[in-house]
C-alpha positions, 0 to 999 in steps of 0.5 A: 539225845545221851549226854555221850552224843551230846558230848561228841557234838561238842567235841567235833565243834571244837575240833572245827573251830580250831581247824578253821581258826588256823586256816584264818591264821594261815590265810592272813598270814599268807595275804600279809606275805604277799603284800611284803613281797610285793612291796620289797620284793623289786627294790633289789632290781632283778629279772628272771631269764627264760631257758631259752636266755639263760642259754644265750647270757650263759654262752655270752661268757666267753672269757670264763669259758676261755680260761678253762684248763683241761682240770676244769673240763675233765671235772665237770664233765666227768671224764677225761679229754672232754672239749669246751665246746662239750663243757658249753653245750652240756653247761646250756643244756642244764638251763630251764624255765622258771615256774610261778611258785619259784619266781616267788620264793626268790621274790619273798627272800628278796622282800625280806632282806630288803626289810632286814637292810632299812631296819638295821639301817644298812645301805648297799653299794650300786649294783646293775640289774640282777638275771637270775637263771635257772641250772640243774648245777651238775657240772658245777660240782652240784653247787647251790649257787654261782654267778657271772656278772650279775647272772645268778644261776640258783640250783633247779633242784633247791629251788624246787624243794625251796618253793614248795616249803617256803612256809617254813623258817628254816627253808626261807633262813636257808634261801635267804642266805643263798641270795646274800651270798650269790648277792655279794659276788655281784657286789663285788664285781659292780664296785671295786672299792667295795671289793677291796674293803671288804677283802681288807677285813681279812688282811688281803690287799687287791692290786688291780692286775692278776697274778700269773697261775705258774705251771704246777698250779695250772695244771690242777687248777680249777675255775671258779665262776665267783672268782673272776680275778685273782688280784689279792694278796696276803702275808702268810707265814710259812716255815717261820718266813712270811711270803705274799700269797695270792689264793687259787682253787686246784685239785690235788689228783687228776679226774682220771685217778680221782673219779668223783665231783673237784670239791671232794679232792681240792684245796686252797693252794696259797701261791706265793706272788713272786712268780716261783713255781710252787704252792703251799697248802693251809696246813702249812701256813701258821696264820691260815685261820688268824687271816680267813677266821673260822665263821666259814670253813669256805675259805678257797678264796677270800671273795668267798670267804666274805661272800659267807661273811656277808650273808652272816652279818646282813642276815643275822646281825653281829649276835649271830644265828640264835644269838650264838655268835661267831669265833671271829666276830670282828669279821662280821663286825667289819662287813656292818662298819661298811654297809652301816650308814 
């Protein structure tokens, strides 16, 4: 045998060590990833719809649907004219079956959150058991997520990349700050203390009853399945003048001249309380961001504002992804003041 063959010999047991050495790795890290999953991965309570159930809990919400302007039929369907009874069947045919590999990606980012909540020392107000459904979200304006009650529709197409990557940090740190978002919707709609606190942060104040969408605004309006009530307001000022504002989601062109998904044409009208019929946009309110701050640039309505709020502070602490921080961190700092024991 040549030193040359000898030394090739060498080098490929090197080269095999190695490879099995990282799949030994791999394989415990695997085994000790599904011991955290199943030991946290149902203190969050939740359950996962069959399409066939998905269908039905989605039809079941009547009043969402009921509410609907011709604005918001026209968006989702992608034409103008459309019915609601076109917008329903369409929205349940976009439910589907959930498969082994997504059920545990939602499982594991459940899991780790849970650890994240009795490390930090944090506790969550009650909440109801959780549906997770599963939804193509087209007519959602390709939404990631969305929720009605505790029904959390999670987008089929980022569940199926998220499932098949899930190994990696940056796609678990992604699925996780879905899940605390959408989390926090069904927060606020269990407990309305919780709600009204967490709204508070940013200077809003709920009132318990609706305000009325006045005509110029309802014409444009569109809905929001996160936003059930639109029951908060805030000063904002506004030509030098302060006016009690409550917050709705419209567009600023009908479907038939804009032609493409609402999120692309709409703004966040700031509809003053007193019934007048007129609405101002952020640019003209000079304490816009001192209110709603910049952690986010979701700021359509402050139920979504501090959903993303949220999902920073219980995801990342108050130093912030990377230890970067915030431009508000007293946001933050706020939402850990009421889950902090």
């Amino acid at each position: 045998m040549t030193a040359k063959t000898k030394k090739s010999k060498k080098g490929k047991g090197i080269v095999k060590w190695i490879f099995l050495s990282i799949l030994a790795i791999l394989l415990v890290m695997s085994i000790y990833d599904f011991c955290i999953t199943k030991i946290y991965g149902n203190k969050i309570q939740h359950r996962f719809a069959t399409a066939e159930e998905g269908r039905e809990l989605l039809r079941s919400n009547t009043e969402y649907y009921g509410n609907f302007t011709q604005n918001d039929i026209d968006f989702r369907l992608k034409k103008s004219g459309g019915t609601i009874e076109e917008l329903i069947d369409a929205s349940a045919n976009e439910v589907k079956d959930f498969n082994f590999l997504e059920k545990y990606a939602i499982d594991n980012g459940l899991a780790r959150m849970q650890r994240k909540l009795k490390k930090n020392g944090y506790e969550l107000p009650p909440i109801d058991e959780i549906v997770y459904i599963k939804t193509d979200m087209a007519l959602e304006g390709g939404a990631a997520g969305y929720t009605h009650g505790t029904q959390i529709y999670l987008s089929s197409s980022q569940l199926s990349f998220i499932s098949l990557m899930n190994c990696l940090p940056l796609i678990r740190d992604g699925m996780e700050q879905l899940l605390w978002h959408e989390l926090f919707h069904c927060l606020t709609r269990c407990n309305p203390d919780f709600r009204s606190q967490m709204y508070s942060i940013i200077g809003f104040e709920t009132t318990g009853t609706d305000y009325e969408l006045p005509p110029s605004v309802k014409e444009y309006f569109i809905s929001n399945p996160d936003v059930e009530h639109h029951d908060a307001h805030a000063v904002f000022n506004i030509d030098g003048k302060d006016i009690d504002c409550f917050v709705a989601f419209v567009t600023t062109k009908k479907y038939e001249e804009a032609q493409t998904d609402f999120f692309n044409v709409g703004t966040t009208a700031l509809v003053p309380t007193d019934g007048t019929d007129i609405y101002y946009t952020p640019e003209q309110a000079s304490n816009f961001d001192a209110l709603f701050g910049k952690n986010t640039g979701y700021v359509i309505d402050p139920e979504e504002c501090m959903a993303d709020n949220f999902k920073y502070a219980m995801q990342y602490g108050i130093e912030g992804q990377n230890k970067q921080g915030y431009p508000n961190p007293e946001i933050v700092q706020g939402v850990i003041d009421v889950v902090k024991r």
